[in-house]
C-alpha angles and dihedrals in degrees: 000000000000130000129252120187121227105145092170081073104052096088087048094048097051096036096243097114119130116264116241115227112228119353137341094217100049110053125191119266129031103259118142085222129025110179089196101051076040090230104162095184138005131172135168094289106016144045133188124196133187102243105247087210099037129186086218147344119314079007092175132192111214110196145164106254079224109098100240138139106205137047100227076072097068118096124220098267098043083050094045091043095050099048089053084048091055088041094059096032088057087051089045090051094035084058106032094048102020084219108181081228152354130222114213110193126173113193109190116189124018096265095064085044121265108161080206105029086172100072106031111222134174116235121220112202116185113223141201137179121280094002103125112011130122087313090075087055111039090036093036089221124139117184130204101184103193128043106257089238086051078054096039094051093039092057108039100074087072093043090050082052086059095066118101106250119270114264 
């Protein structure tokens, strides 16, 4: 097996990651945009974060800011908004990354395995081919190409362009 080197996954893979107080989606502050909570974009109704553990590269978590678990919560405005939100966060990705595809999953409940079945939240997962096909099986070998800081500063200019103008 070879060795890849991804040092940022070590304290997930061994359990021994902080715990985060509160929410992950709902980081503290009120910033449009947090490096280190790695919150790319939040406005009154939606946030979207860079996965610190990602599947792949620019692996992102699209969620409402309200605290809910199912989609029949949302209110029109919230649905309508995050979906707008999912729409311009896969453009972003499609011409930041240039992936062949994305894959968009929503879990909802911990049986159908959402790691936080309490704020429900869409995963974007960049893909390319032959990323992550029976080689990652049979080689046992996962690659994440980019540094997540190199992806979270490469795709934050277009999410700062998202924001509504300063009055």
């Amino acid at each position: 097996m070879k060795t890849l080197w991804t040092p940022w996954r070590m304290e997930h893979v061994l359990g021994k990651a902080p715990k985060i107080s509160g929410c992950l989606f709902e980081p503290p502050g009120d910033e449009t945009q947090d490096k280190a909570h790695l919150l790319l974009f939040r406005d009154e109704l939606t946030v979207v974060l860079l996965n610190r553990f990602p599947y792949a590269n620019g692996h992102l978590l699209v969620a409402p800011r309200r605290h809910l678990a199912e989609l029949t919560d949302l209110s029109r405005d919230e649905n309508t908004r995050l979906m707008e939100t999912l729409a311009a966060s896969c453009a972003i990705v499609r011409s930041r990354l240039r992936p062949d595809g994305i894959n968009i999953g929503l879990n909802l409940g911990k049986a159908a395995g959402a790691g936080i079945a309490d704020h429900l939240h869409f995963h974007l997962v960049p893909r390319w081919e032959g990323d992550h096909n029976f080689m990652t099986v049979c080689a046992e070998i996962r690659t994440i190409p980019q540094h997540i800081d190199q992806t979270f500063d490469l795709l934050l200019p277009d999410f700062q362009n998202l924001l509504p103008p300063a009055p």
